[in-house]
matplotlib code that plots the C-alpha trace (Angstrom):
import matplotlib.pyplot as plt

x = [-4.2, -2.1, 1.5, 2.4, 5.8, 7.4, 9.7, 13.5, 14.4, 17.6, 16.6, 19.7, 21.4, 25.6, 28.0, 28.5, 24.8, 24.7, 27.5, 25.4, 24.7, 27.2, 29.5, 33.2, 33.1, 30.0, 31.6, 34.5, 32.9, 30.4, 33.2, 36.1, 37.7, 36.7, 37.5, 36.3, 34.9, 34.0, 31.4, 31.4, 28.4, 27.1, 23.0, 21.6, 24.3, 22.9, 24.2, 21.1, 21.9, 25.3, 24.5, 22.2, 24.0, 26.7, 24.6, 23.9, 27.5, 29.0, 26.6, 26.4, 30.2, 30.5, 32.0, 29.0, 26.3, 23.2, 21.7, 24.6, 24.6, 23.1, 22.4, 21.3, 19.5, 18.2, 14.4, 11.8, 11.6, 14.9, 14.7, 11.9, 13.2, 16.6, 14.3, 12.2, 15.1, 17.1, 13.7, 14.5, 17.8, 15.9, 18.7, 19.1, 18.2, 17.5, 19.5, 18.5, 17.6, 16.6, 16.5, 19.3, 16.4, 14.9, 18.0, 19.2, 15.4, 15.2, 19.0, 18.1, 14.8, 16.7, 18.8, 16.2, 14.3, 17.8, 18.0, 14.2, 13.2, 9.9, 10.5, 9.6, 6.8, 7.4, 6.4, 3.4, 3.2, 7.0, 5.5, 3.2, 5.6, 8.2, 5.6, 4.8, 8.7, 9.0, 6.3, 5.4, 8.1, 6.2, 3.3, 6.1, 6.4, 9.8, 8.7, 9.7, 13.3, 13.7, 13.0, 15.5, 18.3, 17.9, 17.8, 21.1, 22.6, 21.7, 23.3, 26.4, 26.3, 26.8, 25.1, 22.8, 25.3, 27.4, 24.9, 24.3, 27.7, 27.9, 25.0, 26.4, 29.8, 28.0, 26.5, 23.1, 20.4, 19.6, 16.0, 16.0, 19.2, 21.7, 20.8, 17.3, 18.0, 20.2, 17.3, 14.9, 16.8, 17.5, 13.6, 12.6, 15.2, 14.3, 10.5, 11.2, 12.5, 9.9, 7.1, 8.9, 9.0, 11.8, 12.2, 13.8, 17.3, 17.1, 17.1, 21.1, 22.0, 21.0, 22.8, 26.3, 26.2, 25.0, 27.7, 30.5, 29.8, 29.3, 31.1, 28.8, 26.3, 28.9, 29.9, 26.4, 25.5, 28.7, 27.8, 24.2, 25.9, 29.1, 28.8, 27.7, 26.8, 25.4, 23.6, 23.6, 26.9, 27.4, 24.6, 25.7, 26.1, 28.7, 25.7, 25.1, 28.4, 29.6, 26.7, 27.9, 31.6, 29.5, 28.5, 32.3, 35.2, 38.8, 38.6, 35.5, 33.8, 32.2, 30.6, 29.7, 28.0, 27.5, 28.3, 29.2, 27.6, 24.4, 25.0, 22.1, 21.7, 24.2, 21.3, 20.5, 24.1, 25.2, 29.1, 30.2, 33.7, 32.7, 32.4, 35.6, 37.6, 36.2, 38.1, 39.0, 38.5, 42.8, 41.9, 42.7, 39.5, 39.4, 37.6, 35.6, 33.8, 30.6, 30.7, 27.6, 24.5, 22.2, 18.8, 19.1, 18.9, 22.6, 20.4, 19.4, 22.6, 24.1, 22.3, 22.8, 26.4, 26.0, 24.0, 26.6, 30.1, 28.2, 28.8, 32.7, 31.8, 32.4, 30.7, 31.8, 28.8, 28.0, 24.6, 24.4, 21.8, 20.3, 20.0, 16.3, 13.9, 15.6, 15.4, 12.5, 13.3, 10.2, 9.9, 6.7, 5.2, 4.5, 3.4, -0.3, 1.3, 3.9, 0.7, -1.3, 1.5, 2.2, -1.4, -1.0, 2.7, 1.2, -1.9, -0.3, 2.4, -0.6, -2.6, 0.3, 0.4, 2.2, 0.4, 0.1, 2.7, 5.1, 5.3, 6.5, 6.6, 9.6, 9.9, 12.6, 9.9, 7.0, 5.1, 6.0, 4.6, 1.3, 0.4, 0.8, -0.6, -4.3, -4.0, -3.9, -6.1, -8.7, -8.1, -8.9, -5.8, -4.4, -2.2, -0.1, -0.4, 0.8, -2.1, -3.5, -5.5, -7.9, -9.4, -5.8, -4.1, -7.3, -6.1, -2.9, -4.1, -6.4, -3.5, -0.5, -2.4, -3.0, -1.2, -0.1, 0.0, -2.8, -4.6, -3.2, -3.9, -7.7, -7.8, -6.8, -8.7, -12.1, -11.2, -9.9, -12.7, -16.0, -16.7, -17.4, -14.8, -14.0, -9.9, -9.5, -10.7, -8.3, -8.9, -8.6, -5.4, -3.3, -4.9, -3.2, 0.3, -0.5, -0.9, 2.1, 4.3, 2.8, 4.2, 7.6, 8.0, 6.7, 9.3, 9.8, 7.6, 5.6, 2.7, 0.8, 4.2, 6.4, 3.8, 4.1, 8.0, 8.0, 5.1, 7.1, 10.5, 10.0, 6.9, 6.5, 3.2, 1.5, 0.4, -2.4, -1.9, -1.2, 0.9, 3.9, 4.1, 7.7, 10.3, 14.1, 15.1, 11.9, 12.6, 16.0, 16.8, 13.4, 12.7, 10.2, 10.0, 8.9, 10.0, 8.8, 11.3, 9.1, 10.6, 14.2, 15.0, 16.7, 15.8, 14.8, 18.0, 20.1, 17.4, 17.9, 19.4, 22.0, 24.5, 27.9, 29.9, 29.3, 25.6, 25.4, 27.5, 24.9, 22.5, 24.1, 24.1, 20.7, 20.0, 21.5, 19.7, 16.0, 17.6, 18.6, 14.9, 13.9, 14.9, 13.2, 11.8, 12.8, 11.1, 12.3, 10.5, 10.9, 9.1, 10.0, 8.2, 7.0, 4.5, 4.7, 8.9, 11.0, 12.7, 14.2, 16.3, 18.7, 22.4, 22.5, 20.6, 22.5, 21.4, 20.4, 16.4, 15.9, 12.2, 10.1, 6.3, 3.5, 0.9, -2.0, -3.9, -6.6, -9.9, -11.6, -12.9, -10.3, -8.3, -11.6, -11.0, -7.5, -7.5, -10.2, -7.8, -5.1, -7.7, -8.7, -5.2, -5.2, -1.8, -1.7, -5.1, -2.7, 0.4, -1.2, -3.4, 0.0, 2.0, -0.9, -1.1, 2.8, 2.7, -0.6, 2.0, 4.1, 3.1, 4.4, 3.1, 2.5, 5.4, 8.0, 7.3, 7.6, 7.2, 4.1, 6.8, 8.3, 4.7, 4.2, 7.4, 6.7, 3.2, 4.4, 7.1, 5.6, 8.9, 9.7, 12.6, 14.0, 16.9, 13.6, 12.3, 16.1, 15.9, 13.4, 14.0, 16.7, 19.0, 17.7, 14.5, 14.4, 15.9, 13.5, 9.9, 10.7, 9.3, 5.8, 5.8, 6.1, 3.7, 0.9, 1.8, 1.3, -2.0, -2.7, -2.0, -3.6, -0.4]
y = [-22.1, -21.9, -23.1, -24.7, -23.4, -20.1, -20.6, -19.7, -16.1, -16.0, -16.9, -14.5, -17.5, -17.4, -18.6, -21.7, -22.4, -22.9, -25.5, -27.6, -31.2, -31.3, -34.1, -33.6, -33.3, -31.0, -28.6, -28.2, -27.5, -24.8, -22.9, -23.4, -20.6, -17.7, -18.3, -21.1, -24.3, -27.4, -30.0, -33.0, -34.3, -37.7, -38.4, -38.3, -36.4, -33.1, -31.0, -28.7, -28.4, -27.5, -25.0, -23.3, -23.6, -22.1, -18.8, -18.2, -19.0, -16.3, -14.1, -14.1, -14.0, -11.0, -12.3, -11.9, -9.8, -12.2, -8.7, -9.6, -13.1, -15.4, -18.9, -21.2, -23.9, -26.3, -26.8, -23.9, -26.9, -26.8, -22.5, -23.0, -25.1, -23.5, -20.1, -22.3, -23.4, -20.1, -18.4, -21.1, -19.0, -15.4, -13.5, -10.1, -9.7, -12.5, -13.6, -13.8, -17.9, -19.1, -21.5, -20.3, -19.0, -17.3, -15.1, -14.5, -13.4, -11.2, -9.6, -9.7, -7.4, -5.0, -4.6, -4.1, -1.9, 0.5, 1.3, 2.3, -1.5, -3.1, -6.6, -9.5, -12.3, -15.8, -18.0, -19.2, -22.4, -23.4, -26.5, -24.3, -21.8, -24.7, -26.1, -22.9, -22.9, -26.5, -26.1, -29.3, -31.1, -31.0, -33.1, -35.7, -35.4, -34.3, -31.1, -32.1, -33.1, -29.6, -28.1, -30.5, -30.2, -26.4, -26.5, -28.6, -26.0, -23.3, -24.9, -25.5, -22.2, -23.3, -20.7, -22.4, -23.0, -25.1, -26.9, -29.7, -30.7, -30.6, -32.5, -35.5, -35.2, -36.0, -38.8, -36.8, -37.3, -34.7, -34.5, -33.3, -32.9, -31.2, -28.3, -28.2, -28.4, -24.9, -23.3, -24.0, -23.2, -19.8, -19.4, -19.9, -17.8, -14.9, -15.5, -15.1, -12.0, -10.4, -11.5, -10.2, -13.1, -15.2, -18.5, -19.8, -20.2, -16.5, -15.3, -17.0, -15.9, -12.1, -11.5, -13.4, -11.5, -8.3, -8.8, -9.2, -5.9, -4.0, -3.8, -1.7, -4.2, -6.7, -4.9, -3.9, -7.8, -8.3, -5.6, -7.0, -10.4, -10.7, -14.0, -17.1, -20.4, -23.2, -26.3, -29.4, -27.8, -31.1, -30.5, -26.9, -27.0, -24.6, -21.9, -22.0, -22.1, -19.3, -17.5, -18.2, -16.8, -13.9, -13.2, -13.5, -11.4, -12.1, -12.9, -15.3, -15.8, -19.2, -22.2, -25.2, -28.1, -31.2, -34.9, -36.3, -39.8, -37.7, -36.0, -37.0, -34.6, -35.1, -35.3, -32.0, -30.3, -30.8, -31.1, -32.8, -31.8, -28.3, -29.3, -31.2, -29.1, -25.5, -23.9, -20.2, -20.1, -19.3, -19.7, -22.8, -24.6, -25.8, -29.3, -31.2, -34.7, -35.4, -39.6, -40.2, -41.1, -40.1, -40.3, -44.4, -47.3, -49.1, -51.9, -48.9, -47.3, -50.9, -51.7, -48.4, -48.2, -51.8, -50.5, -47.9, -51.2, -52.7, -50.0, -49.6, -46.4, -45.5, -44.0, -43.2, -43.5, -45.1, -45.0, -43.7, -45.7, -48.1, -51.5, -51.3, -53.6, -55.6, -54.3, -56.0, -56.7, -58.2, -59.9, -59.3, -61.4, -58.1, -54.7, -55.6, -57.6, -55.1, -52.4, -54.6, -55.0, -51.9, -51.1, -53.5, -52.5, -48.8, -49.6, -51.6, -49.6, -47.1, -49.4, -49.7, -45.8, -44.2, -41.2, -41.1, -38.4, -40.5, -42.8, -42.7, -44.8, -43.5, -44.7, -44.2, -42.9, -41.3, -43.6, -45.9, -43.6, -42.6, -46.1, -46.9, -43.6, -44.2, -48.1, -46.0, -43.4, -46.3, -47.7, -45.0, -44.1, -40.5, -39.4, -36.1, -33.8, -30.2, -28.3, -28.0, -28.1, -25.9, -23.5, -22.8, -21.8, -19.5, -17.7, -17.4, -16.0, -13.4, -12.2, -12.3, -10.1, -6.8, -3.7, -2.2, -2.8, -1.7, -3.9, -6.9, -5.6, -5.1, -8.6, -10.4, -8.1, -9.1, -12.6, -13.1, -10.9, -11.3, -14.3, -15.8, -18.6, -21.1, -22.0, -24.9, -22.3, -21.7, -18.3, -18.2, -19.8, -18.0, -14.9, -15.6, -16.4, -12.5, -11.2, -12.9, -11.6, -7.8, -8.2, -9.4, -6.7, -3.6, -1.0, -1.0, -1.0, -4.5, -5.9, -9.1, -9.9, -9.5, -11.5, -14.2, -14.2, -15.1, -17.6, -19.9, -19.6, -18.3, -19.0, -22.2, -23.7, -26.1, -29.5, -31.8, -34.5, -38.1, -40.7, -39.1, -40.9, -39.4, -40.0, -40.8, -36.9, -35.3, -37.6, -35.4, -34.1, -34.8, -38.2, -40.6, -43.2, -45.4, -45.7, -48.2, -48.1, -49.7, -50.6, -51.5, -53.6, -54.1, -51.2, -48.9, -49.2, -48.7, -46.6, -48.2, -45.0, -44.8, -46.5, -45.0, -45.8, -42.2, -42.7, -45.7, -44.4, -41.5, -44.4, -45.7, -42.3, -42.1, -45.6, -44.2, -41.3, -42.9, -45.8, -43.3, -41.3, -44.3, -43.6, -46.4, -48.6, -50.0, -52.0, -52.8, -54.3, -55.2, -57.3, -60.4, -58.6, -55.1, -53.9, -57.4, -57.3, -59.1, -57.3, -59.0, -57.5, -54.3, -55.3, -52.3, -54.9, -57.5, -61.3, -62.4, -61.8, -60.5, -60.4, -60.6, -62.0, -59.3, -58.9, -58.5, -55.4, -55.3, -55.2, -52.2, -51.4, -52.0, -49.3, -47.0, -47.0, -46.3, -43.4, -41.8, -42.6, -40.4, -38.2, -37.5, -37.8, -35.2, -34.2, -33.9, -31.6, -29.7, -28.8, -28.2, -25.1, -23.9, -24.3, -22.7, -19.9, -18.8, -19.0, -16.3, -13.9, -14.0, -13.9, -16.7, -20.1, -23.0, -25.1, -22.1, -23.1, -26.6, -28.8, -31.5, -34.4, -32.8, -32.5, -36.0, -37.1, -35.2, -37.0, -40.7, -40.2, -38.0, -36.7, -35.2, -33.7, -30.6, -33.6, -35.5, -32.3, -31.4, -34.8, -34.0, -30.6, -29.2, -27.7, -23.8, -24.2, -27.2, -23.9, -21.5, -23.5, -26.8, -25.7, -24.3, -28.0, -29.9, -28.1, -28.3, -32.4, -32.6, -30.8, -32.7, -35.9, -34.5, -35.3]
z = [24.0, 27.3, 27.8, 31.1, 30.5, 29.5, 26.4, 27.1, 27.7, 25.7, 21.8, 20.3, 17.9, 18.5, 16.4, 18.4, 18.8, 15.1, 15.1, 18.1, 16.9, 14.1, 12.9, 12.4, 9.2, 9.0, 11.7, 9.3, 6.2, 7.9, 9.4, 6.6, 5.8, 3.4, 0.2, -2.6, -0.4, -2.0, -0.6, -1.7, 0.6, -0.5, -0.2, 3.2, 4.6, 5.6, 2.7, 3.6, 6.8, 5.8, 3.5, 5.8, 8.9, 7.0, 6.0, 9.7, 10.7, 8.6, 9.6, 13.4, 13.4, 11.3, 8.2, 6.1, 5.3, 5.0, 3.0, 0.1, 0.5, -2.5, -2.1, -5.5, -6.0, -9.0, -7.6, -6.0, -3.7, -2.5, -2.0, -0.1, 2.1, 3.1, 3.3, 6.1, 8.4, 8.2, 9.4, 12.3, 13.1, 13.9, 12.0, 11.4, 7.6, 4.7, 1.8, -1.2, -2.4, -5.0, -8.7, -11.1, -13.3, -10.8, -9.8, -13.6, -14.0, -10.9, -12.5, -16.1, -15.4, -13.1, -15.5, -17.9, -15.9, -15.4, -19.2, -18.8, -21.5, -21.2, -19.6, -22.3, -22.0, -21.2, -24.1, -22.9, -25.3, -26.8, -28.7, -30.4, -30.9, -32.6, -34.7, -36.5, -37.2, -38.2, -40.3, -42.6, -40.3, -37.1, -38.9, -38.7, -34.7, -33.7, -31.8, -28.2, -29.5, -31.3, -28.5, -26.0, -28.6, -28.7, -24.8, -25.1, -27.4, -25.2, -22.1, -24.5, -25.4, -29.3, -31.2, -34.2, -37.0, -34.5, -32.8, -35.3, -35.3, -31.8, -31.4, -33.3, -31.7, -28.6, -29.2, -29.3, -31.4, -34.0, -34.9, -38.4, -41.0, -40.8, -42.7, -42.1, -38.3, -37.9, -40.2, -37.8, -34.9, -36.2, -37.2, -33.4, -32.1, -34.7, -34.0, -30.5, -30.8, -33.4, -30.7, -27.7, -26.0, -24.2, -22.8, -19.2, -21.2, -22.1, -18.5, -17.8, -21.6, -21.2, -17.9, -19.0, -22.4, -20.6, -17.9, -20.3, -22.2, -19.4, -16.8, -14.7, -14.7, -13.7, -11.0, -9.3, -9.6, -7.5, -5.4, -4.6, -3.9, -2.4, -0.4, -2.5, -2.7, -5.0, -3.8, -6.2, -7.9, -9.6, -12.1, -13.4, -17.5, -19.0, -19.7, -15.3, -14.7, -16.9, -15.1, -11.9, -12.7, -14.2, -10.3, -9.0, -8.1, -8.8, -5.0, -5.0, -1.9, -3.1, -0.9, -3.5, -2.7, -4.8, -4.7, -8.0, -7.9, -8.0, -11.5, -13.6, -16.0, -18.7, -20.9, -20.5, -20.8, -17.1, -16.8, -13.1, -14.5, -13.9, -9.9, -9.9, -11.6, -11.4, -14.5, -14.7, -11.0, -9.8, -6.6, -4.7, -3.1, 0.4, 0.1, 2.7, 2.4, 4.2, 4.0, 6.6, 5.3, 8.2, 6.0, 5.2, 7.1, 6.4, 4.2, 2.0, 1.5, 0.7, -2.0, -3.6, -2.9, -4.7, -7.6, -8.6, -8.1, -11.0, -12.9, -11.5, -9.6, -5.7, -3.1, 0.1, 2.4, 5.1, 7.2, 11.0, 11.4, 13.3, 11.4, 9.6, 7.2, 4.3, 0.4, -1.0, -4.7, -6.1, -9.6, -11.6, -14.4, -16.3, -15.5, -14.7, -12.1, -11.6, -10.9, -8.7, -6.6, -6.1, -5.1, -2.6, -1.1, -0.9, 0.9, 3.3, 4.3, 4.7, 6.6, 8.8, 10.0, 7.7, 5.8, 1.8, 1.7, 3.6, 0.6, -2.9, -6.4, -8.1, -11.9, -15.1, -17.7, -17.4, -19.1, -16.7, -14.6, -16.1, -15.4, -12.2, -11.5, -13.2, -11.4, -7.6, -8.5, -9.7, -6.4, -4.1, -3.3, -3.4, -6.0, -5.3, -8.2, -8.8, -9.8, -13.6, -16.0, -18.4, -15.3, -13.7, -17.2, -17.3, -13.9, -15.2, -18.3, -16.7, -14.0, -16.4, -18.7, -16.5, -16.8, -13.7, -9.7, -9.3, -11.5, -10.3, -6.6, -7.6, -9.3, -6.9, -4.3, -6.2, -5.9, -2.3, -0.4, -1.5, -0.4, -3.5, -4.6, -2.4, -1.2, -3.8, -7.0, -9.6, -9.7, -5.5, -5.9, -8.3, -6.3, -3.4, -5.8, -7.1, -3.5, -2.4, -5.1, -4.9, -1.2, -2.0, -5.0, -3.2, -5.0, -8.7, -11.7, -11.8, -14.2, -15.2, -17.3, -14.3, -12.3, -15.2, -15.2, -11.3, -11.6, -13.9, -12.0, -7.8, -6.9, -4.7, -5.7, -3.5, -4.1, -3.4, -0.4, -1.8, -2.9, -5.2, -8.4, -10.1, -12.5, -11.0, -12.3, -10.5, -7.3, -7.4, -3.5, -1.6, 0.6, 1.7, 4.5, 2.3, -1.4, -4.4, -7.1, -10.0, -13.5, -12.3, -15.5, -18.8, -21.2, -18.3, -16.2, -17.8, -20.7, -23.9, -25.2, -23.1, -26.0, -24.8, -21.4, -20.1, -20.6, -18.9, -15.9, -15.8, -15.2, -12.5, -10.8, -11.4, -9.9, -6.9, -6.7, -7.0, -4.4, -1.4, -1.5, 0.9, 4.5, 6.4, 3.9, -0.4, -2.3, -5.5, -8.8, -12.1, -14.7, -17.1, -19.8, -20.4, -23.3, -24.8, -25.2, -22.9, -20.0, -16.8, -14.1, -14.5, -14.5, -11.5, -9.3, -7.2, -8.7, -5.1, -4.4, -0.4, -1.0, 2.1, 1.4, 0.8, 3.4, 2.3, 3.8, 6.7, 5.6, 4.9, 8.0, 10.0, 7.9, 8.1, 12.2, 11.4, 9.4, 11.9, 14.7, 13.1, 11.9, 15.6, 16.8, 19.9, 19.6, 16.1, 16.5, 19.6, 17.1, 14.0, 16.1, 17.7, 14.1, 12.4, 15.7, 15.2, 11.1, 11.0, 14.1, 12.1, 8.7, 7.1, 5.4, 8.1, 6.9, 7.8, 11.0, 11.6, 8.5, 8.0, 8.0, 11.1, 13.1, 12.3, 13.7, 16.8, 16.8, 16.9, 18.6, 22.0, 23.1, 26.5, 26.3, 24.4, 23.3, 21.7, 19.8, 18.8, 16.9, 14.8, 14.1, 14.9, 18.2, 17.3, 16.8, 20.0, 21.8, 21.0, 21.1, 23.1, 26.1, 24.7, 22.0, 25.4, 27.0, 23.7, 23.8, 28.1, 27.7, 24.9, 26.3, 29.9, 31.6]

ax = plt.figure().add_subplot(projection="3d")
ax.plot(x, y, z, "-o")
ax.set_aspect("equal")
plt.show()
């Protein structure tokens, strides 16, 4: 393809290129001084933008070394998408990103690998593994809660004597007596450890013990990372955190970023005291707020902000923007009703030029979810879905069990170029996974095990294209235009365990959370009666209905033109050859370049200006590639 226009000459990034387009408030947390700074950045207001604008800050004006700098995360999802705009920045180097297991992997094996030990297997199958230790109990049920209130212990750091008691002191349920409970506990930790094996809590649990025994091992992890910072630092439980001081200095260079009316994950040992008070850190901590809300229309933010008064909590956020559609909240006789509405909400706002993946159902439960998932997919409507089932655990199994780089180089050689499995394969896919991580570890000793650790914690696996059907927790830092939030009702919201104020509270956060995924668009439903008990509204919803009337879709044919309209869409056909053209010079995945959601900004909107592209992505990356993306959109548009 041919550009009309030459791109810009001077692409070097300066400190003060990375503070264009800004707020105040933003400005000042990216460039606060060295030291322990503490976001508090509400939903919507560009906490990722702040954390990665931050990175490149410190680097291009000397005060970091992006080679020693560390940023964590709670989701793969998140890591992958600071690792895409950084990439946007052309610095000189890359830090190193990524989930709290993944980096307390990455250090627990190095360290492993330093005393000259044989890296341990991930447990494949932990319900299996806890039956055979519950023994006659599992027939009862009860394995899934064994395995959550060990989780729970872990995070607490209670060792298994303690944990029963500390369980019931908590409020939490304990799944067997007393007794019988610690037995058990200590049966799956000991069986572990006769197997070889580990699970994701052992990664964290081996570096902090490791670190405070040796203090060379302390000492060359805060070597390798010097510079830090944690995104979602509202969610850390005491095991994370004690990690994280495991990482610091007595002269912490620490950037945290969290918002408290987003902790959600009490349930699972989470502490938002550790982001508000930060004990056995001396230091003081520089703090900066980030109030705007520039994701959610202002009728979007209300009724969250609304959701969470109910409940006696505040947020301070207010939406930058324009005025948008009301909050649909839509009562439903039941949740047949409740289903067949939402077929129809989601296939109109298709219908009316937005793509599946622009739009979301977001649910409590999962068997909330499970439901409206089989009522789209008996629809014809798609359902986004990570990949599964019997032929990809066979990959796995076949790749995790070689020996040696070279075997897992050959494997995935045998798979990837003979022609013989096609792209959507199993076998194709996990091939690609093993080539990708044999390029990322190129030193050091590396095996189907290793390949097997970094599957379950680093690796970024792709998804089918749909409709995303998730619970409130999974929903957790991504966005949609348009949003469903089904099941908003008594016994869901707030859960019906949730018997104590603090658990309720949680569920308040978490109606907030689910509520600010939407950024142009909320529709809210409940039922009057759900699996044949009575349910009715959530107290978290405000007793005034702004339902608008439901459309129902064109017919058939009319959304067949539709579809082959965007299908054949000659701009979209224009940027998707040039993202796909700069992703294979320079080596990287497609989305690294420009994001889908961003190319389909670009395509309804046309823009002609670098301001327009700057909009949508961002004032580096308009910088660097405005002039060739206005050129791709004239030819396209023969103008």
């Amino acid at each position: 393809m041919t550009f009309l226009h030459s791109p810009p000459t001077d692409l070097a990034p300066s400190p003060d290129s990375v503070l264009a387009g800004l707020d105040a408030e933003q400005r000042a947390a990216v460039t606060a001084p060295i030291g322990i700074v503490v976001v508090r950045a509400g939903a919507g207001s560009g906490k990722t933008t702040v954390l990665t604008r931050r990175i490149a800050w410190r680097t291009l004006s000397g005060t970091a070394d992006i080679e020693k700098t560390l940023a964590i995360t709670f989701t793969r999802h998140a890591a992958t998408e600071m690792r895409t705009r950084l990439n946007r920045f052309n610095l000189d180097g890359r830090p190193t990103i990524g989930t709290f297991h993944a980096i307390a992997r990455r250090l627990m094996l190095q360290n492993l690998e330093d005393r000259n030990r044989r890296a341990p297997v991930i447990v494949n199958n932990r319900s299996s593994l806890m039956s055979s230790c519950m023994g006659d109990d599992a027939k009862h049920g009860g394995v899934t809660d064994m395995l959550a209130a060990i989780d729970w212990a872990h995070a607490h750091m209670i060792a298994p004597d303690a944990a029963a008691s500390a369980l019931a002191s908590s409020g939490m349920k304990v799944p067997l007596p007393a007794l019988r409970f610690t037995e058990v506990f200590k049966t799956y930790e000991q069986t572990k450890r006769k197997r070889g094996v580990i699970d994701l809590n052992d990664f964290m649990t081996s570096v902090v013990h490791e670190a405070a025994k040796d203090p060379r091992f302390a000492e060359s992890m805060r070597f390798q990372f010097r510079h830090i910072s944690v995104d979602e630092a509202q969610d850390m439980n005491p095991l994370q955190y004690a990690f994280l001081k495991a990482l610091l200095p007595a002269s912490p260079d620490l950037f945290l970023v969290g918002d408290p009316n987003q902790a959600i994950y009490g349930f699972n040992g989470a502490d938002k005291d550790l982001f508000d008070s930060l004990p056995g850190l001396t230091t003081g901590a520089n703090v900066v707020s980030l109030p705007s809300n520039y994701r959610c229309t202002p009728e979007i933010v209300a009724m969250a902000v609304d959701s969470l008064a109910r409940d006696g909590q505040i947020a301070n956020a207010v939406s930058q923007r324009p005025s948008g559609a009301v909050v649909q909240l839509e009562r439903c006789a039941n949740e047949i009703s409740e289903r067949q509405l939402i077929n129809k909400l989601v296939t109109r706002a298709h219908s009316s030029g937005r793509t599946w993946s622009d739009i979301a159902v977001l649910v409590r439960v999962n068997a909330v979810a499970d439901g409206i998932r089989d009522q789209l997919v008996a629809a014809g409507i798609p359902v986004r879905s990570s990949r599964k089932g019997g032929a990809w655990a066979r990959a796995v199994a076949a790749a995790t069990s070689l020996t040696g780089r070279d075997d897992l180089s050959t494997w995935a050689a045998d798979i990837l170029d003979t022609g013989e499995y096609a792209a959507d394969d199993a076998d194709f896919q996990i091939a690609l996974l093993v080539r990708e991580f044999l390029d990322l570890h190129r030193s050091g000793t590396v095996d189907g095990r290793t390949f097997g650790s970094w599957l379950a914690t680093s690796a970024d696996i792709a998804e089918t294209d749909g409709v995303e059907v998730l619970t409130f927790h999974s929903a957790k830092g991504r966005e949609w235009q348009y949003v469903i939030v089904a099941g908003m009702e008594k016994g869901l919201l707030p859960h019906r365990s949730s018997r104590t104020g603090a658990a309720r509270s949680e569920e308040a956060r978490l109606a907030y959370v689910a509520l600010t995924r939407a950024a142009d668009e909320l529709v809210v439903t409940w039922t009057d009666q759900r699996d044949s008990k009575t349910s009715g509204p959530s107290p978290f919803l405000p007793t005034v209905t702004t339902a608008v009337p439901v459309v129902d879709a064109p017919p058939e044919e009319l959304r067949r033109i539709a579809r082959q309209n965007v299908r054949t869409d000659s701009v979209e056909v224009a940027l998707e050859e040039w993202r796909q053209q700069k992703a294979r010079a320079s080596r990287i995945e497609p989305n690294g370049v420009l994001t889908t959601s961003q190319l389909r900004h670009l395509v309804r909107d046309r823009p002609t200006t670098e301001e327009d592209i700057a909009a949508t992505t961002d004032i580096i990356f308009a910088r660097r590639y405005a002039a060739e993306l206005l050129a791709v959109i004239d030819s396209a548009l023969g103008r």
